[in-house]
DRENSEDO-45013 format. One record per residue (C-alpha): residue number from 1; residue in one letter; x, y, z negated. Coordinates in Angstrom, 1 decimal, decimal comma, m for minus. Example, Ala and Ser with C-alpha at 12.3 -4.5 7.8 and 13.67 -1.06 7.14 Angstrom:
residues 2
num=1 | residu=A | xx=12,3 | yy=m4,5 | zz=m7,8 .
num=2 | residu=S | xx=13,7 | yy=m1,1 | zz=m7,1 .
This chain:
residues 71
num=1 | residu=X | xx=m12,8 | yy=15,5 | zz=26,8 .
num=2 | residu=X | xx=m12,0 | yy=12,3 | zz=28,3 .
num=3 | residu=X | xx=m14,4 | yy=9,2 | zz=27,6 .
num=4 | residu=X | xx=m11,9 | yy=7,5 | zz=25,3 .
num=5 | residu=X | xx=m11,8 | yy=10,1 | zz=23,3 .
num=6 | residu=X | xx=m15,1 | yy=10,8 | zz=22,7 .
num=7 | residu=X | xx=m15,7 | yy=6,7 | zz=22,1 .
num=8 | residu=X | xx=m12,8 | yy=7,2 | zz=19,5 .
num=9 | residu=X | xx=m14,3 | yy=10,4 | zz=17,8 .
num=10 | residu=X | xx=m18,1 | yy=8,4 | zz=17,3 .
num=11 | residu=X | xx=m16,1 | yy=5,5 | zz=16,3 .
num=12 | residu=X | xx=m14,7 | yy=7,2 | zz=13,5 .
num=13 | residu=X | xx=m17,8 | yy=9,2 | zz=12,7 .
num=14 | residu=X | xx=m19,1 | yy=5,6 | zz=12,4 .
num=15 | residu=X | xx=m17,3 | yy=4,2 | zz=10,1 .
num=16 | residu=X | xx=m16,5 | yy=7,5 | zz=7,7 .
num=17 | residu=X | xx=m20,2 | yy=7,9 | zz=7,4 .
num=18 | residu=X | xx=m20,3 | yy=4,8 | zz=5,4 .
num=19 | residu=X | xx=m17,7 | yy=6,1 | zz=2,6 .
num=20 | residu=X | xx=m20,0 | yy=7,8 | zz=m0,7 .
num=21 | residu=X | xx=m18,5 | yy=8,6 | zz=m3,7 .
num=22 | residu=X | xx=m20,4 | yy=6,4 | zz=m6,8 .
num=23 | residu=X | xx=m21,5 | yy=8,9 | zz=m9,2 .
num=24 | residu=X | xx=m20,5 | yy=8,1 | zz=m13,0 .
num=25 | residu=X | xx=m24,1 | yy=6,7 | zz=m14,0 .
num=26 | residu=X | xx=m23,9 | yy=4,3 | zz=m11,4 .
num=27 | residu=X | xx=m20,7 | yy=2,6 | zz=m12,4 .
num=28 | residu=X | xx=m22,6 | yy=0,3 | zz=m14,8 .
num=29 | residu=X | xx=m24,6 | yy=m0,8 | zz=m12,1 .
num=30 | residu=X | xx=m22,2 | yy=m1,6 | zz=m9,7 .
num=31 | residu=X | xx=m19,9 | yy=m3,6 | zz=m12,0 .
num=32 | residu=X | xx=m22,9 | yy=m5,9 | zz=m13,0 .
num=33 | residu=X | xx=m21,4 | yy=m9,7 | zz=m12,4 .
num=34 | residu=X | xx=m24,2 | yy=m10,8 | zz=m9,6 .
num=35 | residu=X | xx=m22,7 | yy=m7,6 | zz=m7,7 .
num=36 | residu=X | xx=m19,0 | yy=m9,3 | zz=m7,2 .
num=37 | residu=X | xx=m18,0 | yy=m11,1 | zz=m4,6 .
num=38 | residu=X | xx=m16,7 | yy=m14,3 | zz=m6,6 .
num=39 | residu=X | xx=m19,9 | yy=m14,5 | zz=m9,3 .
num=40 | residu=X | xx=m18,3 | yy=m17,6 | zz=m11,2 .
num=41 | residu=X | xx=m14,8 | yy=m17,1 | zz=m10,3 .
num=42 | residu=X | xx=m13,8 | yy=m20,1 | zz=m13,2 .
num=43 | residu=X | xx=m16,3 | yy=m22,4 | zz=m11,6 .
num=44 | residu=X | xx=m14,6 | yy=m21,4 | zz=m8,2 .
num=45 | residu=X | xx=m11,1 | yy=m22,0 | zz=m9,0 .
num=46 | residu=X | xx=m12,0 | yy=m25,8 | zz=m10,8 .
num=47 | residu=X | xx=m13,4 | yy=m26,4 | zz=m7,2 .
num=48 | residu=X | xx=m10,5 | yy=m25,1 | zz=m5,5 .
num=49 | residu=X | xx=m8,5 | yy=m27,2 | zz=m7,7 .
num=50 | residu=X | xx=m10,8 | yy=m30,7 | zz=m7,4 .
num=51 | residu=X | xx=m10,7 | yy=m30,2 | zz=m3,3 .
num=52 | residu=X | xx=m7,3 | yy=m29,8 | zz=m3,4 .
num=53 | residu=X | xx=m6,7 | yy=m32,7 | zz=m5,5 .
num=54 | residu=X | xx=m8,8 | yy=m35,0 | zz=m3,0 .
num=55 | residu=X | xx=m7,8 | yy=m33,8 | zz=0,0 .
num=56 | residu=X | xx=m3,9 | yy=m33,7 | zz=m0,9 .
num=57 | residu=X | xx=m3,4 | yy=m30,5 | zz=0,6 .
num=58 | residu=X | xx=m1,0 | yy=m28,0 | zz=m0,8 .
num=59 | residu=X | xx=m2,0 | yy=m24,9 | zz=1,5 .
num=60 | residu=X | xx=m3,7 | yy=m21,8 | zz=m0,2 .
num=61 | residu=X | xx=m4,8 | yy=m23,2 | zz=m3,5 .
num=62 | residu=X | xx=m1,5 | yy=m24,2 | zz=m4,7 .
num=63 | residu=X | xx=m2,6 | yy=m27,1 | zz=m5,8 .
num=64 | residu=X | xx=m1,0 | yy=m30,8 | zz=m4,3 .
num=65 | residu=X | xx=m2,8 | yy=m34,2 | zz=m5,3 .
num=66 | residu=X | xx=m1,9 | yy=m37,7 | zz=m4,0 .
num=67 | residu=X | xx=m5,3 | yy=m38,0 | zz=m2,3 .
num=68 | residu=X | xx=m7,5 | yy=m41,0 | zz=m3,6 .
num=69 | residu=X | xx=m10,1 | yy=m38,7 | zz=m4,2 .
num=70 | residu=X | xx=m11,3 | yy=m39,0 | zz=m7,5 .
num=71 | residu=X | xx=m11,3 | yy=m35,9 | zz=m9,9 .
């Protein structure tokens, strides 16, 4: 077996071992809100929209202002 090969086939083993199946019972736990990646997703959007605003950017929060900088 050539050395890429083996490199590819550890590589793999790597990164499969990390996939589990989440039993039923642990759903609940998983789903709490401190568990999410975005834990106050409103709060996070009214900042996406206030920096947009000030800055007078359009670009990924769809959002344009004229850029005085108040709220």
């Amino acid at each position: 077996m050539s050395r890429f090969k083996k490199g590819a086939f550890f590589f793999c083993l790597l990164f499969l071992s990390g996939c589990s199946s989440v039993s039923p019972w642990e759903r609940g736990t998983l789903a709490k809100a401190h568990m999410s990646l975005e834990p106050a997703p409103l709060q996070n959007s009214l900042r996406t929209h206030q920096y947009g605003s000030r800055e007078a950017a359009s670009g990924g929060g769809a959002a344009g202002g004229g850029g005085c900088g108040c709220y």
